[in-house]
N, C-alpha and C positions, 0 to 999 in steps of 0.2 A: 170861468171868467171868459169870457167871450173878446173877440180877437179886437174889436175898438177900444179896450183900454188900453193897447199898446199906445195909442195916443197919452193918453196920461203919463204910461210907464216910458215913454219918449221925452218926454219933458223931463223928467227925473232923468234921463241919460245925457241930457244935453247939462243942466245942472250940476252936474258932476264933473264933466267935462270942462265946463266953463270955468269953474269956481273947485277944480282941484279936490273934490270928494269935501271940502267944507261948503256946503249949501244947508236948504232949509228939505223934509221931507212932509206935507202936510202940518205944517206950523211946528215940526220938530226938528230940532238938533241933530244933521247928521255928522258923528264922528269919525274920522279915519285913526282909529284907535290901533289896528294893528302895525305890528312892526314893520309886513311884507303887504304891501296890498296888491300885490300881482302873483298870481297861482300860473304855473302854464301846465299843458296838456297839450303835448306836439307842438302843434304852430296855433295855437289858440293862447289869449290871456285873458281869466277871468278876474274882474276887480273885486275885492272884498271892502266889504264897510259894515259898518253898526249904528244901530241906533235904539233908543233907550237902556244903553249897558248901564247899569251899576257900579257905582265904585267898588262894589264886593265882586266882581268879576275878578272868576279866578280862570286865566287860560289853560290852566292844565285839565282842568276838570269841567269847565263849562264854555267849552268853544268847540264851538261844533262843525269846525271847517274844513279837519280830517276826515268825520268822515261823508261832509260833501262831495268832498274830494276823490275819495276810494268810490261814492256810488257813481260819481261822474267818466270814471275812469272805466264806467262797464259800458259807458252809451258808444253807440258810433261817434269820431270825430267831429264828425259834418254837423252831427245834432249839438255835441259842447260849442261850435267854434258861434254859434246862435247869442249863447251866452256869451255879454260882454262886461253886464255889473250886475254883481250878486250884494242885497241889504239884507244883512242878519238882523233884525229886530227881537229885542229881549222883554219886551213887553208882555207879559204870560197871557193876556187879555186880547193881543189883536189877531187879525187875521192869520191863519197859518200860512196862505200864500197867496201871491200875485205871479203872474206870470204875460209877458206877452211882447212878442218881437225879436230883445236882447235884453232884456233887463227883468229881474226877478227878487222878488219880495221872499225873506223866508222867515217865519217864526222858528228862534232857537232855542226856548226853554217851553216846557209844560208838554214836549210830547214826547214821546220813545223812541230811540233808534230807528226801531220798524217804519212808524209813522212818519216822523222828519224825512228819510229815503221815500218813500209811498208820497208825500207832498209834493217833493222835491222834484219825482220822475214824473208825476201828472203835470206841475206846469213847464217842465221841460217839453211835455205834449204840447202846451200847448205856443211853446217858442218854434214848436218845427211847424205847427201848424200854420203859423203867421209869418215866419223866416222863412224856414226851409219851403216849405210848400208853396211860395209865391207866386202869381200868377204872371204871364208872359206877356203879358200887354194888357192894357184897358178901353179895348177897342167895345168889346161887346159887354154887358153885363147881366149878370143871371140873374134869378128871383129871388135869391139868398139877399138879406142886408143885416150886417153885424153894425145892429142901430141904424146910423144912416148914411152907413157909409159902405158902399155897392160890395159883392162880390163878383169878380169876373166872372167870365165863362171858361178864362185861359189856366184859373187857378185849380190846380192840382187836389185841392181836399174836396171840390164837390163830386169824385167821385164818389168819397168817401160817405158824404152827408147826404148824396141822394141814393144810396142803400137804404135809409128807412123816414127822412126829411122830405116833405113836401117844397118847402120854404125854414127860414130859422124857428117859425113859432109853430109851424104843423107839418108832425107825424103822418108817414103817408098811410088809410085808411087801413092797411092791414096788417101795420106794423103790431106787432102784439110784445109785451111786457121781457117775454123770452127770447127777442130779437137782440134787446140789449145787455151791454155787460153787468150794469149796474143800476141802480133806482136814478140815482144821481144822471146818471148817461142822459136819461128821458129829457132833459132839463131843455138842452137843445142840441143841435150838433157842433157845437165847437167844445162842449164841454162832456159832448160826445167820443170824442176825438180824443183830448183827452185822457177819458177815465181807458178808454179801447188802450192806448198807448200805454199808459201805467202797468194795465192788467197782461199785454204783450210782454212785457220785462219782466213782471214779477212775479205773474202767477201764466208763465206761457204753455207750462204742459194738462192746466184748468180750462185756459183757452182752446189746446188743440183738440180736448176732449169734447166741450161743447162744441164746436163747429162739425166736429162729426155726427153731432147729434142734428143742427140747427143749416140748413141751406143758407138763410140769411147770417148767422156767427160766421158761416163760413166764409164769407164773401169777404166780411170783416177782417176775419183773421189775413184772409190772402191778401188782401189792401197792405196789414200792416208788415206781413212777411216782405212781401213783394215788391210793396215803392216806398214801404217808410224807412224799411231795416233793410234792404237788398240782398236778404234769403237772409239775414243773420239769424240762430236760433239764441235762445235764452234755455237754458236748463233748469230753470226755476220752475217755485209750485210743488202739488202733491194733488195728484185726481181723487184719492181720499177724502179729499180737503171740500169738493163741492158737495153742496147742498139745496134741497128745495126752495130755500129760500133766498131770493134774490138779496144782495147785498146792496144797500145804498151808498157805501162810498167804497171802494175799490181799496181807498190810501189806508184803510184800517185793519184790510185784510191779514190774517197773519202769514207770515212765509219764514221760510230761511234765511235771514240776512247774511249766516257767514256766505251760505250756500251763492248768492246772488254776488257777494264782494271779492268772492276769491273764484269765480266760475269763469 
């Protein structure tokens, strides 16, 4: 998801805000069904809400807030405190996730543990991508436009994006297929960003092997070491685990979840 639907996902934050977590989300009922709807994490509050829960909503066995909670509790602070309203939608049909700014979309039913964390931590990419990574003024603007609405030159992720980005829609001519983490990565650089991020947390010791292999991963990887995570390592993965075949989505990769929850 590319960083101009934070516009949309703003408008859902002001909503909420305004009208007390009773508003409308896309012509549906959103509920503050839970009993707590503020989670903390340090000096952060993340809001919880739902929408298309069922009356058969049972919270012991189908709420899955715990363990957003446990995988949120492995990121850096500065990356949670991004997060300001998290929507569980129970809809087994929609989107698994939105993501962008401070507010984030999560599908809570039809997918595995694994996965929900794997969704979860990609569009946490992409709140640091648009949050955290903000640029410093809007004096100058680069060749990048997420839709039509400019990238600076001050902002922080086009180092990132001009490692293998011409502009958002072209690859720069000798970018090749093994540059990227994933099929999905190619799509464009912010969902670039991204799948890089996910696959940094969760499959970090698949990462540090590739980049030994790869000049270009490597550059990557030092990006996410070095200005995303500020040297933090993740002990996740298994270099076993890669294969010839590029992965198209990163979030379905298997790993160790306890391995990841309790490291």
């Amino acid at each position: 998801m590319k960083k101009a639907l934070s516009l949309f996902l703003a408008a859902i934050s002001f909503a909420f805000t305004l009208y007390g977590w009773q508003g409308s989300l896309n012509g549906t009922q959103v509920e503050h069904v839970y009993p707590s709807a503020i989670e903390e994490k340090g000096g952060t509050q993340v809001h919880f809400s739902a929408k298309n829960q069922s009356e058969s909503f049972n919270q012991n066995t189908d709420d899955p807030r715990q363990i957003i909670k446990s995988a949120l509790n492995q990121l850096p602070i500065e990356h949670v405190n991004q997060l300001k309203n998290l929507v569980i939608d129970y809809n087994p049909k929609a989107h698994r996730g939105f993501g962008g700014k401070n507010v984030m979309i999560i599908r809570g039913v039809a997918m595995s543990q694994q996965e929900l964390i794997g969704v979860l931590i990609h569009e946490m990419g992409h709140l640091v991508d648009l949050g955290l990574m903000k640029e410093r003024d809007q004096s100058v603007k680069s060749n990048f436009m997420d839709f039509d609405v400019p990238v600076f030159e001050s902002d922080p992720s086009l180092d990132f994006y001009r490692i293998s980005w011409k502009n958002e829609h072209e690859r720069k001519r000798n970018a090749t297929n093994e540059d990227f983490v994933s099929g999905y990565s190619m799509s464009n650089p912010f969902e670039e960003f991204a799948e890089t991020y996910v696959y940094y947390v969760l499959h970090q010791k698949e990462f540090l092997a590739q980049a030994r292999r790869s000049s270009v991963l490597a550059k990557k990887y030092k990006y996410m070491k070095d200005i995303v995570f500020k040297g933090e390592i993740f002990e996740t993965g298994n270099v076993r685990a890669i294969t010839k075949n590029q992965p198209w989505d990163i979030t379905v990769l298997a790993y160790d979840t306890n391995t990841f929850l309790t490291e």
